[in-house]
C-alpha positions in Angstrom: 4.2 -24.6 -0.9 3.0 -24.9 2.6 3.3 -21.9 5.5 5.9 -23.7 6.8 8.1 -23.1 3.5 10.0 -19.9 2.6 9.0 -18.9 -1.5 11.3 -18.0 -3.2 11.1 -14.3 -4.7 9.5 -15.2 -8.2 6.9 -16.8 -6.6 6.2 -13.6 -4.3 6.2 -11.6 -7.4 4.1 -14.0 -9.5 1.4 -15.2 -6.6 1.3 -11.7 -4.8 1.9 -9.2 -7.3 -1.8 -8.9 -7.5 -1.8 -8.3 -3.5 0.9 -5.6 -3.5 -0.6 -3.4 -6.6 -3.9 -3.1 -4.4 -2.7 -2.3 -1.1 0.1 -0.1 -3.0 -2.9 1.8 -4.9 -4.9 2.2 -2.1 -2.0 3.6 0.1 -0.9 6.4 -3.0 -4.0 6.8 -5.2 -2.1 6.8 -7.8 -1.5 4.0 -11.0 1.8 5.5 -11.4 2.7 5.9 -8.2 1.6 2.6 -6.9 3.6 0.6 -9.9 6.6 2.2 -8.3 5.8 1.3 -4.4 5.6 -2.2 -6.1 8.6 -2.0 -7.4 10.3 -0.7 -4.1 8.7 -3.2 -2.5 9.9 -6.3 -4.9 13.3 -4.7 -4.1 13.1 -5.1 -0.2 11.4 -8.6 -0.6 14.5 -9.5 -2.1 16.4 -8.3 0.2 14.9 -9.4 3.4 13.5 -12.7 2.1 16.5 -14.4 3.7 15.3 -13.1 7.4 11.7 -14.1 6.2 10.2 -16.2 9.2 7.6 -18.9 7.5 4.3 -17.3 8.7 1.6 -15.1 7.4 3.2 -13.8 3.9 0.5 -11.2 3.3 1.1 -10.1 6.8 4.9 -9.4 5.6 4.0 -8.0 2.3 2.1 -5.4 4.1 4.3 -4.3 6.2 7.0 -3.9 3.9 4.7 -2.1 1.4 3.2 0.3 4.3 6.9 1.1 5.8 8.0 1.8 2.2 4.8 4.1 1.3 5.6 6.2 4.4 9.0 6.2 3.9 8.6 7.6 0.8 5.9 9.9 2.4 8.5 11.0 4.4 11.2 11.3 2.1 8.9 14.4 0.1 8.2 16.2 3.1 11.7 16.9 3.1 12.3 17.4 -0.4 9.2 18.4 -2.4 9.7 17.4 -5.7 8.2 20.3 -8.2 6.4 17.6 -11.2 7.7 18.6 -14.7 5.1 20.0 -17.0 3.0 17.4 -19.6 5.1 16.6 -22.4 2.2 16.3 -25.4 5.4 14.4 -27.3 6.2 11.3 -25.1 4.6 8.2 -25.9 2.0 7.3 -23.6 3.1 4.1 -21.2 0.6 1.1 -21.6 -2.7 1.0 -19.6 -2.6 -2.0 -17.1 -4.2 -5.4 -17.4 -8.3 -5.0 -17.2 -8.2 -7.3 -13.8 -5.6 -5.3 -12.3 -7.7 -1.9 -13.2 -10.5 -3.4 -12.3 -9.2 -4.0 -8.8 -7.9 -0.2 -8.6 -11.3 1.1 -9.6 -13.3 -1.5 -7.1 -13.8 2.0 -4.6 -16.0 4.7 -5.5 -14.6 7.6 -6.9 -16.0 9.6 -3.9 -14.4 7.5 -1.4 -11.3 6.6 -3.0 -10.8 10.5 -3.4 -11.9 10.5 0.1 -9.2 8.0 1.5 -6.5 10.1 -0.6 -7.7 12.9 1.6 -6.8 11.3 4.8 -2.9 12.0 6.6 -0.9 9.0 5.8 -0.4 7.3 8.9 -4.4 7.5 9.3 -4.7 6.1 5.8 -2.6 3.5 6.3 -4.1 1.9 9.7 -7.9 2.3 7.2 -6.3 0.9 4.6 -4.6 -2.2 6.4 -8.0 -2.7 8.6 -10.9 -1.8 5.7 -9.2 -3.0 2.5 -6.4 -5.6 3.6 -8.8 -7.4 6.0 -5.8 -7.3 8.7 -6.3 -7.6 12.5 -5.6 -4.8 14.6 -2.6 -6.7 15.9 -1.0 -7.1 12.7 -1.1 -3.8 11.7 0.3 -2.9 15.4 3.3 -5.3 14.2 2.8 -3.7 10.6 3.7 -0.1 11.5 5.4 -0.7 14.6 3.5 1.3 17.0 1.0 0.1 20.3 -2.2 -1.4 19.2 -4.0 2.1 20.9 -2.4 3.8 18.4 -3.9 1.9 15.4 -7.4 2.0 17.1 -7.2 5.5 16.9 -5.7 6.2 13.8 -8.6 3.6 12.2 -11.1 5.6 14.5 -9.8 9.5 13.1 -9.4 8.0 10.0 -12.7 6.1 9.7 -14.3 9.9 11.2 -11.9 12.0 8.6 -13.6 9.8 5.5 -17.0 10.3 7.0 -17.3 14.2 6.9 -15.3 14.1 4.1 -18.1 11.7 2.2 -21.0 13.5 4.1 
């Protein structure tokens, strides 16, 4: 498949899957958390595949999985959920594939717990520029706001995780 071709929503899920999970984990901090963004995200890939413009895909793919994680950001700002208690009964669900834990455990602990401190639009911008390896102008396009903006969210972002780690 070329850049010049649109792929077809397997080929998202089977080529990028790998791509989404990361961002996904970075952005919640959370296994279980970031298996659902995924799946959010899979469900707007297949919806807006058919406006897909042949470009950069990973560009795309952050985008929609950035918009979705603040979305659902803001979506529990206005209704907390209250998390029901451990149930020692329930089965526990399957551990995740060694590379794709691997991948969510590549951060330090003190830094991961660090990033998971930050507000989410700040964490977003770091986590689009640090992780992702996007430009500033792609996350400008990626969240939808000037490219001043995403300088200082990376900058208060970047300064949050360095008291935070000091």
């Amino acid at each position: 498949m070329t850049s010049s071709e649109v792929p077809t929503w397997e080929e998202i899920a089977r080529h990028h899957g790998r791509f989404l999970y990361t961002v996904a984990h970075r952005l919640t901090g959370s296994d279980d958390d970031a298996k659902d963004l995924v799946q959010e995200v899979l469900i707007r890939v297949r919806r807006g595949l058919s406006t897909y413009q042949p470009g950069n895909l990973e560009g795309w793919l952050s985008r929609i999985t950035t918009n979705a994680f603040l979305d659902e950001v803001r979506r529990r700002r206005r209704r907390p959920v209250e998390r029901l208690p451990d149930d020692p009964e329930r089965v526990v669900p399957p551990t995740p594939g060694a590379d794709i834990a691997l991948d969510a455990e590549a951060l330090p602990a003190d830094v991961a717990d660090a990033l998971r401190g930050l507000p989410p639009e700040y964490r977003a911008a770091v986590v689009l520029c640090d992780v992702v390896g996007m430009s500033y102008a792609e996350i400008s396009e990626s969240l939808v706001v000037p490219i001043g903006t995403v300088r200082s969210r990376i900058h208060r972002g970047r300064a949050l995780l360095r008291t935070a780690l000091t």
